[in-house]
TITIRO-490247 format. One record per residue (C-alpha): x, y, z; residue in three letters. Coordinates in pm, whole numbers, m for minus. Example, Ala and Ser with C-alpha at 12.3 -4.5 7.8 and 13.67 -1.06 7.14 Angstrom:
2
c1_c2_c3_residuo
1230_m450_780_ALA
1367_m106_714_SER
% end
This chain:
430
c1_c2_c3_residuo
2209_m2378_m1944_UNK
2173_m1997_m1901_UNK
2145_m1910_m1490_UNK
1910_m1565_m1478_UNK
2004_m1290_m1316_UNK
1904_m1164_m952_UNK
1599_m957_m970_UNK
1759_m567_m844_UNK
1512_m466_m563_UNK
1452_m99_m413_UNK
1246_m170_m85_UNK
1073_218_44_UNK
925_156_401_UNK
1230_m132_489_UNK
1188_m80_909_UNK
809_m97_894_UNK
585_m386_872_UNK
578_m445_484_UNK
919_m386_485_UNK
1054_m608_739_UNK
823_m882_587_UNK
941_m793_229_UNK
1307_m875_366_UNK
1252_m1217_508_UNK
1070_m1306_160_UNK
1417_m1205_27_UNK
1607_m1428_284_UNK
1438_m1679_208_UNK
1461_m1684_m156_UNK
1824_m1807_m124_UNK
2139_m1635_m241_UNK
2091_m1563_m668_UNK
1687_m1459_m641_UNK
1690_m1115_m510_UNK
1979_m825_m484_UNK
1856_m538_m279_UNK
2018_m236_m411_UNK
1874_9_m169_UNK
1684_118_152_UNK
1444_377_238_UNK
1310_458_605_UNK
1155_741_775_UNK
1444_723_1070_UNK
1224_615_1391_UNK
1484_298_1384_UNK
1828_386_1281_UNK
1928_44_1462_UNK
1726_m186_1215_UNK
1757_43_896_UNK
2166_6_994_UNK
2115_m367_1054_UNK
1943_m459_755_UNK
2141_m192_532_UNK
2510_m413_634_UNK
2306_m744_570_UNK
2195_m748_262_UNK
2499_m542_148_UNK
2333_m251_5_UNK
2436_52_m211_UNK
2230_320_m100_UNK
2024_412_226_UNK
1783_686_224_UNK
1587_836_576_UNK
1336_1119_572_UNK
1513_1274_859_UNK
1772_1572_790_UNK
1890_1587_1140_UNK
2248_1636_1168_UNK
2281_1400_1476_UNK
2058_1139_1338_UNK
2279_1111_1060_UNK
2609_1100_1214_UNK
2445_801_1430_UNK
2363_652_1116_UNK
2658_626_986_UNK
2795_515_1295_UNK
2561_182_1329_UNK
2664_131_936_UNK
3045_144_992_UNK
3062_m62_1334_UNK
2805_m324_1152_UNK
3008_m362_852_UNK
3327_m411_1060_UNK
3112_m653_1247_UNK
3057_m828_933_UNK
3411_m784_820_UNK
3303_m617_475_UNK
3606_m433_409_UNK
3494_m89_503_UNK
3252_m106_219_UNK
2940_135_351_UNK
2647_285_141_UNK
2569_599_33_UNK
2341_806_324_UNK
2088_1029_158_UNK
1904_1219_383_UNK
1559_1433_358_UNK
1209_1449_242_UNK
1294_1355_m89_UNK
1545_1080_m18_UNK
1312_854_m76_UNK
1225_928_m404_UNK
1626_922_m513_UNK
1662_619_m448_UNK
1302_485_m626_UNK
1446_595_m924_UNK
1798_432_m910_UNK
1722_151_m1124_UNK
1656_388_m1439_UNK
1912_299_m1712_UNK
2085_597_m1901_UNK
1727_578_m2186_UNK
1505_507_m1879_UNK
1538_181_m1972_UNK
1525_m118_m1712_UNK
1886_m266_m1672_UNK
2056_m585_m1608_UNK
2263_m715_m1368_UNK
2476_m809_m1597_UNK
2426_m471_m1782_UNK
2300_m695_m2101_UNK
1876_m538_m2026_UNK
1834_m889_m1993_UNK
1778_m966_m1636_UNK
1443_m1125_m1495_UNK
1367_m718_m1424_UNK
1399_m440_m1136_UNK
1106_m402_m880_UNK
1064_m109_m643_UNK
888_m212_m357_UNK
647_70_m204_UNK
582_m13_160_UNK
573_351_291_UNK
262_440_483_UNK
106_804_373_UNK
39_1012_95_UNK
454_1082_142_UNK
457_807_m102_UNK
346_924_m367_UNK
649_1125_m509_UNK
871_795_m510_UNK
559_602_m661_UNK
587_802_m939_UNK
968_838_m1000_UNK
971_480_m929_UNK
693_451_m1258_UNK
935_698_m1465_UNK
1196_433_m1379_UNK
1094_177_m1601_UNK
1081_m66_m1315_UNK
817_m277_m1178_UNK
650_m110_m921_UNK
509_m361_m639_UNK
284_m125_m465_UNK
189_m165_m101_UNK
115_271_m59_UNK
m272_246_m171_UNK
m261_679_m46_UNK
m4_719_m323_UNK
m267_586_m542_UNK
m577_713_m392_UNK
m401_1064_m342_UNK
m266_1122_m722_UNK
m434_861_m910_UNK
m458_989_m1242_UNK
m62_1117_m1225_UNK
9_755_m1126_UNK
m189_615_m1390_UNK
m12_863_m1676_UNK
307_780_m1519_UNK
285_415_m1622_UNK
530_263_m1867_UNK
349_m38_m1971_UNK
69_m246_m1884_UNK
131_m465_m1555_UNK
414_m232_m1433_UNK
213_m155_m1097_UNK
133_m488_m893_UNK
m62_m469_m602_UNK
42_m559_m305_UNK
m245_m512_m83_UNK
m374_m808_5_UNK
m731_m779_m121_UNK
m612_m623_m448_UNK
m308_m905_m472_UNK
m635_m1153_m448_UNK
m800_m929_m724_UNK
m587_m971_m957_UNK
m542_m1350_m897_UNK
m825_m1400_m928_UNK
m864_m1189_m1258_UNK
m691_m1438_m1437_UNK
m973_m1662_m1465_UNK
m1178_m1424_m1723_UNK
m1125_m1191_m1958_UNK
m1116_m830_m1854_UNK
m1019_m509_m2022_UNK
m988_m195_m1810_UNK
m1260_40_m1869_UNK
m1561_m202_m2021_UNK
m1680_m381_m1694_UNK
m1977_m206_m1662_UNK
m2151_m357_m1954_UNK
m2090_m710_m2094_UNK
m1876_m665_m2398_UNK
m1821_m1052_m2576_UNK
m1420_m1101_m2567_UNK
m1344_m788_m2377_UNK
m1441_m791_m1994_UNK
m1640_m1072_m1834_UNK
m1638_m874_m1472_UNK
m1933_m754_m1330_UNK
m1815_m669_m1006_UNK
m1518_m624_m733_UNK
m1594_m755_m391_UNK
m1382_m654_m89_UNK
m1340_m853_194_UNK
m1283_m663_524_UNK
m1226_m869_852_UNK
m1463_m558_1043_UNK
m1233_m452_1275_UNK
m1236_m476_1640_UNK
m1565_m286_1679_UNK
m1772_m580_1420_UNK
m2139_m614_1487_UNK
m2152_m326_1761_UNK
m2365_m5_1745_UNK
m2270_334_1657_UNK
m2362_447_2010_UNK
m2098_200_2170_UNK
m1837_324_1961_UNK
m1859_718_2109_UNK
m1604_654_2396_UNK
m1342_386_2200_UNK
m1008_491_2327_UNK
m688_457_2089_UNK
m565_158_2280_UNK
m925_m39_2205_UNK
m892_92_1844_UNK
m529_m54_1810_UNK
m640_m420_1884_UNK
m688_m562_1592_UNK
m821_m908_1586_UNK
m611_m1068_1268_UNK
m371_m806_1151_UNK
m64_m683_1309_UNK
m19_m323_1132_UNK
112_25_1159_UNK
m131_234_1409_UNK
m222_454_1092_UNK
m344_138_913_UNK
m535_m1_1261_UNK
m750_240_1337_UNK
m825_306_980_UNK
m900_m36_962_UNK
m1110_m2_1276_UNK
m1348_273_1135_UNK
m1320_167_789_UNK
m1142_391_607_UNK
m906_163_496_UNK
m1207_m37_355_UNK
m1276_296_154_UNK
m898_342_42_UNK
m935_37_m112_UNK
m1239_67_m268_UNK
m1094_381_m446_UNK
m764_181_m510_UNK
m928_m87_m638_UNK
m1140_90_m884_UNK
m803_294_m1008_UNK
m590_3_m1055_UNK
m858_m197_m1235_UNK
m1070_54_m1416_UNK
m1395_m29_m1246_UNK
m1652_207_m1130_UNK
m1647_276_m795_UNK
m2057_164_m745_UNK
m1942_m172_m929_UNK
m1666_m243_m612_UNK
m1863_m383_m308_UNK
m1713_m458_43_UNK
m1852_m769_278_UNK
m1691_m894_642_UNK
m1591_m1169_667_UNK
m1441_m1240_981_UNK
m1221_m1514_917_UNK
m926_m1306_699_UNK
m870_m1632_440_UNK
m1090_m1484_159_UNK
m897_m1184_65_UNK
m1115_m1086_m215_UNK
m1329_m1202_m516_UNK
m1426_m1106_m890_UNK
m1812_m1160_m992_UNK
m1836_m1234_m1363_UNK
m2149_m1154_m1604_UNK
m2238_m1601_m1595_UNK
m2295_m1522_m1255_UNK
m1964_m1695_m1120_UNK
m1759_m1608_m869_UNK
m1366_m1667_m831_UNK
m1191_m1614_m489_UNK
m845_m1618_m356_UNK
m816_m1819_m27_UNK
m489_m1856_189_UNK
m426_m1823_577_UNK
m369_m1464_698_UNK
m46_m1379_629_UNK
157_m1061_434_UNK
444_m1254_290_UNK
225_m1430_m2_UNK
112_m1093_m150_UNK
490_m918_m108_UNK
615_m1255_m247_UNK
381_m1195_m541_UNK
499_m804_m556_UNK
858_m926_m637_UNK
779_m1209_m867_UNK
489_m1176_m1080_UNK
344_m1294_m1296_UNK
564_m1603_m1114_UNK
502_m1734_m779_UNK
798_m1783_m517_UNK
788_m2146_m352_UNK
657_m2211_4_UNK
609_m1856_126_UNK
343_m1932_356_UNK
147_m2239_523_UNK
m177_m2316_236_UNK
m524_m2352_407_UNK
m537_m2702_571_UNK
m888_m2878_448_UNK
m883_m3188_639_UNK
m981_m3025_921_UNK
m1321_m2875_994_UNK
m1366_m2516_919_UNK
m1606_m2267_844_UNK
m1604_m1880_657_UNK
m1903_m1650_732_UNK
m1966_m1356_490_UNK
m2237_m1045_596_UNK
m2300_m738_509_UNK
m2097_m410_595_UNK
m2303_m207_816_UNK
m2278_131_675_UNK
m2467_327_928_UNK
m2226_218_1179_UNK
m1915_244_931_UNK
m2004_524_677_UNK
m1648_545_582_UNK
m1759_320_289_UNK
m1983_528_112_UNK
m1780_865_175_UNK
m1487_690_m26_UNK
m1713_557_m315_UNK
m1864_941_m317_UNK
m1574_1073_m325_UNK
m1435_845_m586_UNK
m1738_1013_m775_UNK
m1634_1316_m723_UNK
m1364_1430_m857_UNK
m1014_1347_m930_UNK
m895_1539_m603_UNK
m1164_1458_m390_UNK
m972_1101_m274_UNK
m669_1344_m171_UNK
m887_1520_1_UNK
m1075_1228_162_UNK
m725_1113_246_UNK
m532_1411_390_UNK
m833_1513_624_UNK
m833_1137_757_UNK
m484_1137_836_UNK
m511_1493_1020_UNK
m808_1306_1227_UNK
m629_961_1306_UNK
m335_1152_1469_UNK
m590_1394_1660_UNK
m750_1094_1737_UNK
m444_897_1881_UNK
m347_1246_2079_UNK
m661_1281_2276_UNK
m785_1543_2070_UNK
m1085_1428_1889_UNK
m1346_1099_1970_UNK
m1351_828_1773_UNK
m1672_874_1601_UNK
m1545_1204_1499_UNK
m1316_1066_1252_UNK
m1485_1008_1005_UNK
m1760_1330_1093_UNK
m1481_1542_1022_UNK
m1377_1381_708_UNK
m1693_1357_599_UNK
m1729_1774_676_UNK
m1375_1870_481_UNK
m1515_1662_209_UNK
m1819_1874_163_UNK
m1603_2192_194_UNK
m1401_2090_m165_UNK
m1487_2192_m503_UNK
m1294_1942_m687_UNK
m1040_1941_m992_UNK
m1097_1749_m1265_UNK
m753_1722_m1440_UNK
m531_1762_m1145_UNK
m180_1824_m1191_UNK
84_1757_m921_UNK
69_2082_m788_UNK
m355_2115_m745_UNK
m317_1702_m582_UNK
m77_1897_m301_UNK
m242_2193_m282_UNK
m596_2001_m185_UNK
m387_1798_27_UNK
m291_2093_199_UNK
m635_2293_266_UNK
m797_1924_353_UNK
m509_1890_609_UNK
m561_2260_750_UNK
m945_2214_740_UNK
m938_1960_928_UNK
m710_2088_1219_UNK
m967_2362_1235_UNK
m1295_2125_1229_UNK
m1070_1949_1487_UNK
m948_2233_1728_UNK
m1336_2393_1688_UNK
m1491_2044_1875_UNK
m1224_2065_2122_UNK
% end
């Protein structure tokens, strides 16, 4: 009886929320499922990155930060925790900068690019690069990550959204990006229940696509069934609250005004070649109906489970396979109810920017995304309202002309004028 090999894990994004998650998935896989070969973090929390770096024995540790004294600290907290944990000395390699990051999501690459084994044989269950950074940032390791060979488990929807067709060219194979978001984790669940080939779901093609549409499901936020006028005078703290969800602030208020509803909508028609007007969002309150695929019969299939990040990371590391008792299943011998209604878009226009913008051009989601992240820290700072968010995205967007076969250098330099448009739309209100 052969015994497989552990599956060699890169995990970008290991202090934040995806990350930390991601590592108790790991832990409680038992010894043999997973080996975690490296760490990436952006350096707000040399203490965990440290911690978890000496306990799961890794080779390499990357941080964003260049900062001499941040780095000597580092290496401090590694060498007192591995004489804590009587290791033998043994520490991992530091690398240190902006592009750290990206190093180390290409470590798994054999000599040919190939993926290797543990046993050096190419003949282990695979390597999987786990992208839980938050920020367009993520896109450079997305892609040397794809250049890897490696499975690329793909919680960064802005490395997407921002270069999607580089990302998409990158790929090495079919089914070498998995989705880790939990609406597009339910996606392609739920995919499996008809037949669908990328690029024909807009018109029903016998024993090619049976999809007809993408449907979204978006909790609404704190700020669910209120009027645009109520929202002028939200304050960052109200906008932080999130009713189900315990995220990064980036990801709350995004989440409170939408945008992350539009990310998604743009992610979701990149990953599964649908167009954008064919991917429709609904609230639903309850958070257990991550998402759901509409075939041509007129059926629906939808993935159901309690709120909770672990089942879609757990997916991430083992698909097409499915890890045992990640989370608690839905409990149906008690009463319950799930309410579905329709996204105000009035209110929440972030919607219908992204889907434009999808539309656009292949630059305009950079755009989209840049500006937005510009306006979210404004936002957090004092600097701009809440309702001008999305007013100020929705005024870079208008400002950009669009390329429509980007390479890396156009995606960064839209990035770049959205970002410094938007400090000037922003510093112009003030």
């Amino acid at each position: 009886m052969s015994v497989s090999s552990p599956t060699d894990v890169v995990l970008l994004g290991s202090t934040g929320s995806i990350g930390t998650q991601a590592l108790e998935v790991i832990g409680a896989a038992g010894p043999g499922a997973f080996r975690v070969r490296a760490l990436s973090a952006g350096g707000a929390n040399l203490e965990l990155l440290a911690e978890q770096a000496v306990a799961h024995d890794v080779e390499a540790v990357a941080v964003a930060t260049d900062d001499g004294a941040d780095l000597r600290r580092l290496r401090d907290l590694l060498a007192a925790g591995a004489a804590r944990a009587g290791s033998g000395g043994r520490l991992p390699e530091v690398l240190a900068g902006p592009d750290a990051a990206t190093q180390v999501a290409g470590m798994l690459a054999g000599p040919g690019g190939e993926r290797p084994g543990a046993d050096g044989t190419g003949e282990a269950r695979g390597a999987v690069v786990l992208n839980g950074i938050t920020g367009s940032v993520g896109l450079a390791p997305t892609l040397a990550a794809l250049r890897s060979g490696a499975t690329l488990a793909l919680a960064n929807k802005e490395s997407l959204v921002v270069g999607g067709a580089l990302v998409r060219a990158a790929q090495r194979r079919t089914g070498q990006v998995v989705p880790v978001d939990s609406e597009h984790s339910a996606i392609a669940q739920a995919l499996r229940g008809g037949r669908h080939e990328k690029g024909m779901t807009s018109e029903v093609v016998t024993g090619r696509s049976e999809v007809r549409r993408l449907v979204l499901t978006a909790s609404g936020g704190p700020f669910r069934g209120r009027g645009r006028a109520s929202l002028a005078d939200v304050t960052p703290e109200q906008a932080l609250a999130h009713p189900t969800w315990a995220m990064g602030p980036v990801v709350t208020v995004n989440s409170s005004t939408m945008v992350n509803k539009g990310l998604e909508l743009i992610e979701a028609h990149l990953l599964f070649d649908v167009p954008a007007e064919d991917v429709v969002v609904v609230v639903h309150p309850q958070s257990v109906v991550h998402s759901m695929v509409e075939f041509h019969d007129g059926s629906t299939l939808a993935q159901a489970s309690p709120p909770d990040m672990r089942l879609p990371i757990a997916l991430g590391l083992t698909w097409p396979d499915r890890a045992v008792d990640v989370a608690r299943p839905c409990r149906w011998d008690t009463p319950t109810a799930w309410t579905f209604e329709p996204l105000d878009e009035e209110v929440f226009p972030a919607v219908s920017l992204a889907r434009s913008a999808a539309a656009a051009s292949p630059t305009h989601p950079a755009v989209l995304n840049a500006a937005n992240e510009q306006c979210v820290a404004a936002f957090l700072d004092h600097r701009l309202p809440y309702l001008g968010i999305v007013e100020v995205v929705g005024e870079v967007l208008e400002g950009h002309g669009g390329v429509s076969e980007p390479s890396l250098e156009d995606v960064l330099a839209a990035e770049s004028w959205a970002r410094a448009r938007a400090d000037a739309l922003v510093a112009a209100r003030a």
